[in-house]
Backbone as a chain_set.jsonl record, in Angstrom:
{"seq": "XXXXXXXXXXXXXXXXXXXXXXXXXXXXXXXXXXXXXXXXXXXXXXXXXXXXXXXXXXXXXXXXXXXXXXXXXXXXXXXXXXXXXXXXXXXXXXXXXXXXXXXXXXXXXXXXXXXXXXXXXXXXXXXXXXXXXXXXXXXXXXXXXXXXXXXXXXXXXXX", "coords": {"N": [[-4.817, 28.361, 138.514], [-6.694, 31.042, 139.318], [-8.38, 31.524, 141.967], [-12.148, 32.178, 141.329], [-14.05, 35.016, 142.025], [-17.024, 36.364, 143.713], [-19.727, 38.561, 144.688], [-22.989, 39.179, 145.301], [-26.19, 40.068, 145.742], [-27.972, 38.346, 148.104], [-29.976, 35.361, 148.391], [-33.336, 33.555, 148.916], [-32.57, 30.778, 149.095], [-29.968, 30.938, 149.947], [-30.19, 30.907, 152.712], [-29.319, 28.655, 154.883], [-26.406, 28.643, 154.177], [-26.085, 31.074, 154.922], [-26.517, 31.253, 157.188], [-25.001, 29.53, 158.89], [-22.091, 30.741, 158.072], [-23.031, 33.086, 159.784], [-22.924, 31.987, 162.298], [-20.43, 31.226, 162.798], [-19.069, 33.516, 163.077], [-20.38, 33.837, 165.554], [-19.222, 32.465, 166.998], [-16.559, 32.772, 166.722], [-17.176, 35.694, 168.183], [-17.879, 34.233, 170.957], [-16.137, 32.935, 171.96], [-13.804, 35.33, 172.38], [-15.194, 36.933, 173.809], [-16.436, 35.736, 176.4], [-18.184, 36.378, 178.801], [-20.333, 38.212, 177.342], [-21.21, 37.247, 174.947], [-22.621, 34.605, 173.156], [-22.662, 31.291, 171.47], [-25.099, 30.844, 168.513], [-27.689, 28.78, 168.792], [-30.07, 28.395, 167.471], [-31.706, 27.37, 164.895], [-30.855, 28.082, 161.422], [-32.939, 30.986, 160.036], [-35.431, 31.699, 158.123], [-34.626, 33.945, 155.519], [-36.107, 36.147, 154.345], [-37.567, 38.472, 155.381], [-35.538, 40.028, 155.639], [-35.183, 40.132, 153.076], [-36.686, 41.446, 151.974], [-36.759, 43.573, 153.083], [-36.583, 47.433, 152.123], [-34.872, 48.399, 152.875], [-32.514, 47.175, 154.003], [-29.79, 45.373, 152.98], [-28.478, 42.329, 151.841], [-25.36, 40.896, 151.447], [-23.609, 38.363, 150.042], [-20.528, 36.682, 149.377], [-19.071, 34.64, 146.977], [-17.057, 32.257, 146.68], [-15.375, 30.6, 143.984], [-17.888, 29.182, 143.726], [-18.759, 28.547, 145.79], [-20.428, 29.595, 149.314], [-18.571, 32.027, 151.361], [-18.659, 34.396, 152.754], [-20.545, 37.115, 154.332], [-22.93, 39.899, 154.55], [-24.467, 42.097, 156.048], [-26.013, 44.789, 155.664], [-27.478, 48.398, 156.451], [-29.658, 51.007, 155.835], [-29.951, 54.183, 157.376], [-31.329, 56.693, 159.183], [-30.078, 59.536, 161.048], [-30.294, 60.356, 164.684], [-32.93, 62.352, 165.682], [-32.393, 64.733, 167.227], [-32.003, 67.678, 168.715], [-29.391, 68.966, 168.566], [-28.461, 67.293, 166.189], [-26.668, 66.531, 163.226], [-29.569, 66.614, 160.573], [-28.899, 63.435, 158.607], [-28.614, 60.561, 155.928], [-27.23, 57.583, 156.473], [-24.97, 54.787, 155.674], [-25.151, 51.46, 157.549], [-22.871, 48.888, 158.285], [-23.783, 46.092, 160.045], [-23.446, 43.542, 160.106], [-20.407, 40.938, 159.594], [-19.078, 38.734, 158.237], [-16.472, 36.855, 157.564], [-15.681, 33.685, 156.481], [-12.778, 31.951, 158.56], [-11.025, 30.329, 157.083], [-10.819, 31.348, 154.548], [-10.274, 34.041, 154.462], [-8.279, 37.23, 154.125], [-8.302, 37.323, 151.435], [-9.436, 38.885, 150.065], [-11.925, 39.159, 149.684], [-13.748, 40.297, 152.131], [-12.714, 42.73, 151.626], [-14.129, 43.264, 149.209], [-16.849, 42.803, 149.979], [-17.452, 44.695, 151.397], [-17.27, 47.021, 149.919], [-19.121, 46.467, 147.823], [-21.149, 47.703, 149.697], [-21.167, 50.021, 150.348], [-21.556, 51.065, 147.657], [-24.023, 50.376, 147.592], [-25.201, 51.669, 149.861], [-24.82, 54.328, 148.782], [-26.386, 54.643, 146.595], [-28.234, 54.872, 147.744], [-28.583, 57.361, 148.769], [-27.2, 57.575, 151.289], [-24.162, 59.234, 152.401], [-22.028, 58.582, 153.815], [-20.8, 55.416, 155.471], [-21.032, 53.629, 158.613], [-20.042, 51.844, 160.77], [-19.679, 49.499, 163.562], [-17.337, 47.986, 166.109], [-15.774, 44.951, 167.635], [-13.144, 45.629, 170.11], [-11.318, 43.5, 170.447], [-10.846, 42.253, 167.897], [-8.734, 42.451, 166.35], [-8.023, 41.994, 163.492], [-10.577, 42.78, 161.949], [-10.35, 45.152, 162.579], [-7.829, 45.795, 161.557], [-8.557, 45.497, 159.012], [-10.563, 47.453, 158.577], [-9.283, 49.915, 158.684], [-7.419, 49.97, 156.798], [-9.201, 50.62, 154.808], [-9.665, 52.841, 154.727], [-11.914, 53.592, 157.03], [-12.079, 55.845, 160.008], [-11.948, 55.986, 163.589], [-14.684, 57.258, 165.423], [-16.082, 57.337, 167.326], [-15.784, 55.852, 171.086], [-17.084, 53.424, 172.975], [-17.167, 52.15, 176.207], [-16.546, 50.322, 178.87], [-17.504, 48.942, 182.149], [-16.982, 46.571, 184.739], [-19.311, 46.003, 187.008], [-20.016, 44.292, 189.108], [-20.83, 41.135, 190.481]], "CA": [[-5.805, 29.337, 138.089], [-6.926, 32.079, 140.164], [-10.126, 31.554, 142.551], [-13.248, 33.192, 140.617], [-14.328, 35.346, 143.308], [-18.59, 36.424, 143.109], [-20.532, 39.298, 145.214], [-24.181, 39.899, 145.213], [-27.196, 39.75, 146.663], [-28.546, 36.812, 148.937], [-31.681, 34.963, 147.945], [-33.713, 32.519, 149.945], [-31.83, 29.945, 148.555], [-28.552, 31.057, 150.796], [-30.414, 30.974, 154.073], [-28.328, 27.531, 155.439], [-25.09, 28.798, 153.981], [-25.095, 32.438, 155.508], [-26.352, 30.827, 158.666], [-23.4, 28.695, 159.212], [-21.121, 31.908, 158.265], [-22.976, 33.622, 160.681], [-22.404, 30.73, 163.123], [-18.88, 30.877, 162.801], [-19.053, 35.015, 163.555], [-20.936, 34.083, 166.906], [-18.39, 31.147, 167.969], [-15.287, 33.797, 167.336], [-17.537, 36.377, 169.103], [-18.559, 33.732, 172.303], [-14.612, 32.565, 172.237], [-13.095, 36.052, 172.702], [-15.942, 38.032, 175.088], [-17.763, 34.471, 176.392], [-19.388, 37.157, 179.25], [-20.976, 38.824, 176.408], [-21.64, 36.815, 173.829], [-23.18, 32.93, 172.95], [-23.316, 30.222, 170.163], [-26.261, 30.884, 168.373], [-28.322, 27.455, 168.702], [-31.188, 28.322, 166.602], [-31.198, 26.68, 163.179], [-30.583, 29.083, 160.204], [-34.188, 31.494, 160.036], [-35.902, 32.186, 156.741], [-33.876, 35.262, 154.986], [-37.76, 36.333, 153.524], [-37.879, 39.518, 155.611], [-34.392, 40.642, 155.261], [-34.5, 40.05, 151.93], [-38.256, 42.307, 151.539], [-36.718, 45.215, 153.428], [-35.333, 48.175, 151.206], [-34.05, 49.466, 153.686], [-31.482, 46.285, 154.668], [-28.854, 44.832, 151.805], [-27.466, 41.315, 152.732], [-24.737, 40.438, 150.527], [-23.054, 37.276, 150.337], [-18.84, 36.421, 149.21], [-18.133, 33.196, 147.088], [-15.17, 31.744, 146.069], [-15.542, 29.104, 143.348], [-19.324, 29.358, 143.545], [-19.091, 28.831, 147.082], [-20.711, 30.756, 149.731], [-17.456, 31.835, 152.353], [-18.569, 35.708, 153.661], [-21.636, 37.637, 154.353], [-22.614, 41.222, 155.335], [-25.511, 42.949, 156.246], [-26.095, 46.689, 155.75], [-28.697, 49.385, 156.541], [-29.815, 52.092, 155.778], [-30.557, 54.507, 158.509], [-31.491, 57.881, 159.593], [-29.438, 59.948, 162.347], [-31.394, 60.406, 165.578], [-33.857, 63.334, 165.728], [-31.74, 65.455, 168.194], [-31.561, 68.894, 167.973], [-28.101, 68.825, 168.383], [-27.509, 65.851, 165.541], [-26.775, 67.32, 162.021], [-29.592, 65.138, 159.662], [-28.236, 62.637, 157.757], [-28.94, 59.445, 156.077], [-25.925, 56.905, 156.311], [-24.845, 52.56, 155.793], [-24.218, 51.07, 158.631], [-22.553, 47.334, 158.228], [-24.374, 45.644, 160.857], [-22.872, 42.059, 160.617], [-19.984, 40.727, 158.557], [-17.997, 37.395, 158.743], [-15.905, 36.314, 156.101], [-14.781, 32.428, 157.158], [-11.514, 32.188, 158.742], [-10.205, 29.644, 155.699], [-10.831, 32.254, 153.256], [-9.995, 35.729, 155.141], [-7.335, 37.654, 153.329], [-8.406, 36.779, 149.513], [-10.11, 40.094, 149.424], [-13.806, 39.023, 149.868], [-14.332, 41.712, 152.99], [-12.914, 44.132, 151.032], [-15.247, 43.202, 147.957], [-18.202, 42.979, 150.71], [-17.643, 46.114, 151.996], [-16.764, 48.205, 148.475], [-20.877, 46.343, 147.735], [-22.243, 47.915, 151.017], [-20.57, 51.327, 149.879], [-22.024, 51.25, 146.472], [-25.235, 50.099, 148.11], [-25.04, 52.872, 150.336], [-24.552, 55.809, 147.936], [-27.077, 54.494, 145.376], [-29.614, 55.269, 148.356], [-28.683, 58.75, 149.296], [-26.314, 57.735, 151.632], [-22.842, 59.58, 151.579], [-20.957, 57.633, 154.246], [-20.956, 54.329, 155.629], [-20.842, 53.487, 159.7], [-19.873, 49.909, 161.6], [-19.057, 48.827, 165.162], [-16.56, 46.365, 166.243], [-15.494, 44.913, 168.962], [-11.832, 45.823, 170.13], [-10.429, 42.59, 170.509], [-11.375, 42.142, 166.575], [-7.67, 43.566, 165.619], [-7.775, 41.635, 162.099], [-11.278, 43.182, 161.446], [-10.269, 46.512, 162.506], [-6.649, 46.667, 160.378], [-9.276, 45.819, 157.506], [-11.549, 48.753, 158.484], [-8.299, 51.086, 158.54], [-6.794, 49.809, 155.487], [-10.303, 50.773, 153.797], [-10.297, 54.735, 155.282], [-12.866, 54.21, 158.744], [-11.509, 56.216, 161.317], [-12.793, 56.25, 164.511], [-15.135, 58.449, 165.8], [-16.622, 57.104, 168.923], [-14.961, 55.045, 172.012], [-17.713, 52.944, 174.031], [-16.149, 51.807, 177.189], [-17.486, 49.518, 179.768], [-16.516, 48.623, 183.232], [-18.028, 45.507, 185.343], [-19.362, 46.746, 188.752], [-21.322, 43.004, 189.511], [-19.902, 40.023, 190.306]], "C": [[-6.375, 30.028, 139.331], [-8.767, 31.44, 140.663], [-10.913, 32.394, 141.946], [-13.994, 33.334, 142.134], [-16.081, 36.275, 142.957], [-18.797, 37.751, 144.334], [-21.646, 39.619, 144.712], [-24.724, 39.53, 146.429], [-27.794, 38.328, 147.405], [-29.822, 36.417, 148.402], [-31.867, 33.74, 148.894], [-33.058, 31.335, 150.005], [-30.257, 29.897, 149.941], [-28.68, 30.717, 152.338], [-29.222, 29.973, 155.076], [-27.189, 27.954, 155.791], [-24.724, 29.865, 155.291], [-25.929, 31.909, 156.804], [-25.361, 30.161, 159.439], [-22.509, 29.703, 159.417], [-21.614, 32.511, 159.968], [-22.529, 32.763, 162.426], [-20.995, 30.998, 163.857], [-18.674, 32.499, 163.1], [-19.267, 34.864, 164.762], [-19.846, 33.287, 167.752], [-16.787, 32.182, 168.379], [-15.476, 35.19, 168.424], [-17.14, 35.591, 171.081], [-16.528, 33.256, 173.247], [-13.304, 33.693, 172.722], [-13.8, 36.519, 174.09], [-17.21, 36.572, 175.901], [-19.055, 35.1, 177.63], [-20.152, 38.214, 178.631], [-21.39, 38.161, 175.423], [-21.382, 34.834, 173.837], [-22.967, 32.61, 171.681], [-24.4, 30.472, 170.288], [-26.577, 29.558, 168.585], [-29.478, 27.07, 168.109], [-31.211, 27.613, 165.457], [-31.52, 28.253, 162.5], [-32.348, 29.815, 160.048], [-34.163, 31.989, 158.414], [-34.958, 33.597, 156.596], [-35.612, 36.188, 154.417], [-37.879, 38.06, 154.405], [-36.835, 40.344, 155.547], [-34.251, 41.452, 153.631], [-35.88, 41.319, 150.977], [-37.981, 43.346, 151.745], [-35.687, 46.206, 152.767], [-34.351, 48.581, 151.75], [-32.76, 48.271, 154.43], [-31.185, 45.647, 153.203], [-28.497, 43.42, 152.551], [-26.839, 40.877, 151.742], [-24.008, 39.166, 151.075], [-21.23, 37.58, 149.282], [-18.653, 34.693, 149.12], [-17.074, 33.466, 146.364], [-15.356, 30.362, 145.083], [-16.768, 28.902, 143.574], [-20.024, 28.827, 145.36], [-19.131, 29.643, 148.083], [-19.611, 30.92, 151.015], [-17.48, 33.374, 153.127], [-19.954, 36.366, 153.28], [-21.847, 38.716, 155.259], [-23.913, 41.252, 155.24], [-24.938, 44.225, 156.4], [-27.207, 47.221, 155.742], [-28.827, 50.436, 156.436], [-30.211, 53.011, 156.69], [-30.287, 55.903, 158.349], [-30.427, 58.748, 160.604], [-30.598, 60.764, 163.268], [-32.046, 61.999, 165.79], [-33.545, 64.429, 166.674], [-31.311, 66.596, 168.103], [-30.113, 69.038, 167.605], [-27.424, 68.214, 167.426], [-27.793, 67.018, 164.355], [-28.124, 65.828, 160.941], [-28.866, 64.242, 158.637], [-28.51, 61.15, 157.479], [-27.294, 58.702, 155.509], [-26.183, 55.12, 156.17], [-24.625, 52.575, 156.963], [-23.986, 49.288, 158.383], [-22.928, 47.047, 159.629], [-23.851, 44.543, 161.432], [-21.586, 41.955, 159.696], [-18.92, 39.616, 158.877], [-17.68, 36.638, 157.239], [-15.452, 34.49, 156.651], [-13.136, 32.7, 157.228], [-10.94, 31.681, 157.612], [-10.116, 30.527, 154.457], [-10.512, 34.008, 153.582], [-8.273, 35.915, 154.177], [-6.736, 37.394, 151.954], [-9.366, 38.435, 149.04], [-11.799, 40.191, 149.288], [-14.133, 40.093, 151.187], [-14.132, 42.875, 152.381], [-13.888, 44.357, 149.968], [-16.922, 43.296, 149.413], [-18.144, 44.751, 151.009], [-17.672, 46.958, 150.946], [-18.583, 48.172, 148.286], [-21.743, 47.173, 148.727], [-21.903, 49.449, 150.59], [-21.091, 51.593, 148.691], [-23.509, 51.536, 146.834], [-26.217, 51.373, 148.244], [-25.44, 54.375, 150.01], [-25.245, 55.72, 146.946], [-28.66, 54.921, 146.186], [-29.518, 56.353, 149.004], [-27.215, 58.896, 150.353], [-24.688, 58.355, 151.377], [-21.701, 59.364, 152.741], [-21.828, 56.46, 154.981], [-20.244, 53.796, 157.123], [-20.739, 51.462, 159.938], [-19.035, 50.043, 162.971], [-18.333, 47.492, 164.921], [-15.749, 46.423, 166.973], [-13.503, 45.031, 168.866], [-10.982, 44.645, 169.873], [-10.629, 41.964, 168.956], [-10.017, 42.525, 165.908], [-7.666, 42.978, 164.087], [-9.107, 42.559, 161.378], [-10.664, 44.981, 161.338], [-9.162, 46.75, 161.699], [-7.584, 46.666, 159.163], [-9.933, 46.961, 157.513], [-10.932, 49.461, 157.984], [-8.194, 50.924, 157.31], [-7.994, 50.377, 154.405], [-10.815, 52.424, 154.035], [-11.302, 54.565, 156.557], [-11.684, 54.509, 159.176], [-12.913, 56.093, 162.429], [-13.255, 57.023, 164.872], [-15.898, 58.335, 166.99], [-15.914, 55.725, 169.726], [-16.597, 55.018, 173.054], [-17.082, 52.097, 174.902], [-17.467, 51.111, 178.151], [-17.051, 48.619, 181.342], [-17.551, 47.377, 184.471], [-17.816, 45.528, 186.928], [-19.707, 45.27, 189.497], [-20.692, 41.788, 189.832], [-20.166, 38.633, 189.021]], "O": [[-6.455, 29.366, 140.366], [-9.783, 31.12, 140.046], [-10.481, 33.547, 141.928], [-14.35, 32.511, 142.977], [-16.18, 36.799, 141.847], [-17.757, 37.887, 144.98], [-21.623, 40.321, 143.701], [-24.325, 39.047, 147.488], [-27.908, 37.302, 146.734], [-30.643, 37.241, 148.0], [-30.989, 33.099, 149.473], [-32.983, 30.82, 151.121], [-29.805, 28.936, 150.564], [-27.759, 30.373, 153.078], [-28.421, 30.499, 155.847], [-26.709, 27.921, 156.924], [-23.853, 29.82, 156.16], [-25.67, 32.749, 157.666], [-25.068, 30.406, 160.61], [-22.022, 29.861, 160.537], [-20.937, 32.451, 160.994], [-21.89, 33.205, 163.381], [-20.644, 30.975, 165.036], [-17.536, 32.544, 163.566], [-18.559, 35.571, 165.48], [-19.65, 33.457, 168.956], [-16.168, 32.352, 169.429], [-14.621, 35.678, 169.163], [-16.511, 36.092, 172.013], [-16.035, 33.281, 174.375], [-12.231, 33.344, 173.215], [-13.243, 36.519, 175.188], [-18.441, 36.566, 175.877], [-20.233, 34.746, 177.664], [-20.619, 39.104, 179.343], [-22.277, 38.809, 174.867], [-20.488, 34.106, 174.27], [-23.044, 33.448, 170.783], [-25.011, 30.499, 171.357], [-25.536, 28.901, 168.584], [-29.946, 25.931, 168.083], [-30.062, 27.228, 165.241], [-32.175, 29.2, 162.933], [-33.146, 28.887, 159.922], [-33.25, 32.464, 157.739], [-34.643, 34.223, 157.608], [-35.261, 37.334, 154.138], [-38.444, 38.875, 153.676], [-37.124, 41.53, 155.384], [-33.728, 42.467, 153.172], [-35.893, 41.78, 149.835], [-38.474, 44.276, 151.107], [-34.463, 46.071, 152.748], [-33.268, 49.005, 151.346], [-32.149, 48.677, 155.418], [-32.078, 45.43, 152.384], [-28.256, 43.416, 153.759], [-27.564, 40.355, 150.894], [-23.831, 38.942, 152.272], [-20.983, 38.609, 148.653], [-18.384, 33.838, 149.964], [-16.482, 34.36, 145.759], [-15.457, 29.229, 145.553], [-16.721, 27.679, 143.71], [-21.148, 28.781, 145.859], [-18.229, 30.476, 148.171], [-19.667, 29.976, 151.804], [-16.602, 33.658, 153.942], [-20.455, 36.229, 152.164], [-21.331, 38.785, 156.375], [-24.53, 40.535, 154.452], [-23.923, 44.654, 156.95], [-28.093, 46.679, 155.081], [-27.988, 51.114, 157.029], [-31.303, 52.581, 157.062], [-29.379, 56.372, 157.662], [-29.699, 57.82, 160.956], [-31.481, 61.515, 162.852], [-31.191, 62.81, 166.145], [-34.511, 65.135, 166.965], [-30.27, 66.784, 167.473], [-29.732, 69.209, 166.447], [-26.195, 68.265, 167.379], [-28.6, 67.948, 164.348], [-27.827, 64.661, 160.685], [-28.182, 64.833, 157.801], [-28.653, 60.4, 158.444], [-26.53, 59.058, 154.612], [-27.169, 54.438, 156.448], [-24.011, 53.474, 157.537], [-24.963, 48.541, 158.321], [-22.394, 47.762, 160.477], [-23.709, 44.329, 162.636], [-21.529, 42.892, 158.9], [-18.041, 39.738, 159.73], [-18.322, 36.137, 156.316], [-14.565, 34.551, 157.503], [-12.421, 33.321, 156.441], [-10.268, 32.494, 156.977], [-9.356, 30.318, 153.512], [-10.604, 34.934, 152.777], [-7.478, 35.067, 153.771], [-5.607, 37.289, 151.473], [-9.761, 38.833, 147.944], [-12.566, 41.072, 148.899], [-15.099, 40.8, 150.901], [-14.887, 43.847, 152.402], [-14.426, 45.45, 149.798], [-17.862, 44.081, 149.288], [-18.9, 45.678, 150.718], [-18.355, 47.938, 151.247], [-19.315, 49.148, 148.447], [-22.955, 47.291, 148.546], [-22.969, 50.066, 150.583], [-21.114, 52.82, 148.595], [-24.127, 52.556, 146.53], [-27.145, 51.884, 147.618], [-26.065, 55.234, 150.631], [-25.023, 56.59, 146.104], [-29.746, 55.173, 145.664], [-30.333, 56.506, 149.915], [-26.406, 59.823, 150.343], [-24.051, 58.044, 150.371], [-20.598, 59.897, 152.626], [-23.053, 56.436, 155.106], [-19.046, 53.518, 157.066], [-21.184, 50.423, 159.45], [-17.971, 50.615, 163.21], [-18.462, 46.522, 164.175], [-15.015, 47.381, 167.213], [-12.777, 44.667, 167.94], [-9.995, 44.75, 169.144], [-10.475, 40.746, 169.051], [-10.163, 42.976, 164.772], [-7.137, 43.808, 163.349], [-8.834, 43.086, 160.3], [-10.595, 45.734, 160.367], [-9.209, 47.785, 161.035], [-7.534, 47.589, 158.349], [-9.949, 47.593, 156.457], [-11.341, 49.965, 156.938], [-8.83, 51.677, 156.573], [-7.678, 50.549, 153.228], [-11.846, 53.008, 153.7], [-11.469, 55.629, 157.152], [-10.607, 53.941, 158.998], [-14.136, 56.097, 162.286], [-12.528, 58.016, 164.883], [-16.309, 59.334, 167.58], [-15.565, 54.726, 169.097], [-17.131, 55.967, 173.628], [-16.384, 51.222, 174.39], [-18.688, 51.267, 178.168], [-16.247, 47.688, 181.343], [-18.708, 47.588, 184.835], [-16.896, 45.282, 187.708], [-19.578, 45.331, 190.72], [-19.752, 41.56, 189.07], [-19.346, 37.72, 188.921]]}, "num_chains": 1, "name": "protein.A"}
């Protein structure tokens, strides 16, 4: 029988779970770029202000009523620049599906939620960063229509 696969919203209740996920986002972060990025070591923080602000979505991804991927999204403005056209857009902020469960279709179900999200609040596209060495995240981006539209580059002058 087919995994019953779930998306919604997070409730205080999840805090533990999607701390662990996120956990496991920071360890594949600290393991690829370790001069950029740490194991969190905090314990899991109340969800209570996340979960208050309209302006931030955090969805969760189970599988069998367990919790195995979690996104954050926001809503945001574009910067006040004469030059910028206004616009309000998503931006996926965080998103870590567990490795044991990657390629069951839960990022793409997270992300389709953050897109609905999105466009139910004015928004009429949907932005995310991610790091290069990420190539499984990024064929998912492609496979879902992002293109790229900006290249941040970075070069280490310091010892």
């Amino acid at each position: 029988m087919p995994a019953t696969r779930t998306i919604r919203l997070a409730t205080e209740a999840d805090a533990a779970a999607v701390g662990e996920i996120w956990r496991e986002g920071d360890r594949h972060h600290a393991h690829a770029l370790p001069e950029r990025f740490r194991e969190a070591v905090a314990p899991a923080s109340s969800l209570a202000t996340e979960l208050a602000d309209p302006n931030v979505a955090l969805f969760v991804g189970e599988e069998d009523g367990v919790l195995v991927g979690a996104m954050r999204v926001l809503l945001r403005t574009a910067n006040p620049y004469p030059n910028v056209v206004p616009r309000t857009f998503g931006e996926i902020n965080a998103m870590v599906v567990r490795e044991t469960h990657r390629r069951r279709g839960i990022g793409s179900a997270l992300i389709e939620a953050a897109h609905a999200w999105s466009l139910a609040r004015g928004a009429d596209d949907v932005e995310l960063n991610v790091w290069e060495f990420n190539r499984e995240a990024i064929a998912l981006y492609e496979r879902l229509g992002y293109v790229k539209i900006s290249c941040r580059m970075s070069k280490r002058v310091g010892p």
